[in-house]
C-alpha positions in Angstrom: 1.6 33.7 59.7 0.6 33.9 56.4 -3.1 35.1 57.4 -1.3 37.6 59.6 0.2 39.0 56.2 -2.3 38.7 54.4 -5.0 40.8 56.5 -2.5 43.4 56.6 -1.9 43.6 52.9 -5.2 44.0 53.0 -5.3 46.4 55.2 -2.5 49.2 54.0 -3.6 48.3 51.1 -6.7 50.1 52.0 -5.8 52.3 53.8 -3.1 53.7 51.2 -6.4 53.7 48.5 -5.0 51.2 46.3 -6.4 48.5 44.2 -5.2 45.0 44.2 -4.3 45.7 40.6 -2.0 48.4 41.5 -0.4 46.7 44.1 0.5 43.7 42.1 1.7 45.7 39.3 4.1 47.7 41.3 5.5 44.0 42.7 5.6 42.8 39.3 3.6 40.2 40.0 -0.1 38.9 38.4 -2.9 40.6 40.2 -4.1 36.1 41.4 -0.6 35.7 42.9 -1.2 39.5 44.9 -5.1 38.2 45.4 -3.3 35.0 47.0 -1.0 36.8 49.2 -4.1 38.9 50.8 -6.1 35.9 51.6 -2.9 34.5 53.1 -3.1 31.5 51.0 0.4 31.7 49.3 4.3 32.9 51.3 5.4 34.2 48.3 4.9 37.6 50.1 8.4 36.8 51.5 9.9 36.8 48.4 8.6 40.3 47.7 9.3 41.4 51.1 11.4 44.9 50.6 9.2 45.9 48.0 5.6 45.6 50.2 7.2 47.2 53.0 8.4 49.9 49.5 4.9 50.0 48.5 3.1 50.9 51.7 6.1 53.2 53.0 6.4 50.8 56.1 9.4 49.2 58.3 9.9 45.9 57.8 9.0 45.2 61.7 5.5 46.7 61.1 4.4 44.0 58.2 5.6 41.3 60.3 3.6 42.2 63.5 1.6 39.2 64.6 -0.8 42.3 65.6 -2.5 45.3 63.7 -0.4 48.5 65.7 -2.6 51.0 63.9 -6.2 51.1 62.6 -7.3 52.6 59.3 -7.9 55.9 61.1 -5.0 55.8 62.1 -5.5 54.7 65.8 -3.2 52.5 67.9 -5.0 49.6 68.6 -3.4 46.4 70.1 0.6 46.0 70.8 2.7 45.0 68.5 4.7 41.6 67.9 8.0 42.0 70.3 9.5 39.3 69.4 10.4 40.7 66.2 12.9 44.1 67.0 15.4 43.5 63.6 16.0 42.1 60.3 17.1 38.7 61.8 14.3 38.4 64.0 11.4 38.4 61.2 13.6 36.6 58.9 14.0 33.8 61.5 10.2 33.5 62.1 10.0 33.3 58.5 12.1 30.4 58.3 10.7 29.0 61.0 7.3 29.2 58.7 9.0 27.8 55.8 9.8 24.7 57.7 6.2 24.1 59.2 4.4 24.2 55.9 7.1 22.2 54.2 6.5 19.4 57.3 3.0 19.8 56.4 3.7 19.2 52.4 5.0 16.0 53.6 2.2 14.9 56.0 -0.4 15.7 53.1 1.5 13.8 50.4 2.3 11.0 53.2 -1.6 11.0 53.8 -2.5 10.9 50.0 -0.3 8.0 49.4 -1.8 6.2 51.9 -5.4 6.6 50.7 -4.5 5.1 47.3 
């Protein structure tokens, strides 16, 4: 999921002719942690969730799509994500997220222990 994010940071970020730098600041956040959040390598974009969809003028549904519904030219171009219609629904998957990277926290740390 957090690639999914990320390449569309990326791209409204683009598309809305914004730098990184600008992005970040209007999240209040340092332009690594934004940088992070675009190669989908951190889930702190969940924490900042209202304020990207703020940002990019978006619906919430629309950052959480596991597909792109629009190209930069503003073409529709694959279908979006159904399973997520409301607020509960993307904040479920989310969780659901959360838990799977925390589970893999453990089977890392489990691994590392066992190396030593």
């Amino acid at each position: 999921m957090n690639t999914i994010i990320g390449n569309k940071l990326k791209e409204l970020r683009r598309s809305k002719n914004l730098s990184q730098e600008q992005v970040a600041d209007f999240l209040h956040i340092s332009l690594s942690a934004y940088s992070r959040m675009e190669r989908g390598e951190s889930t702190s974009w969940a924490s900042h969730f209202n304020k990207i969809c703020e940002v990019f003028e978006i619906a919430p549904e629309d950052l959480v799509r596991k597909e792109s519904k629009f190209s930069l030219n503003g073409n529709l171009i694959k279908e979006p994500f159904e399973e997520i219609k409301t607020l509960s629904g993307y904040k479920k998957i989310i969780k659901e997220y959360e838990l799977k990277i925390e589970d893999l926290k453990i089977i890392i740390s489990n691994n590392n222990k066992k190396k030593k």
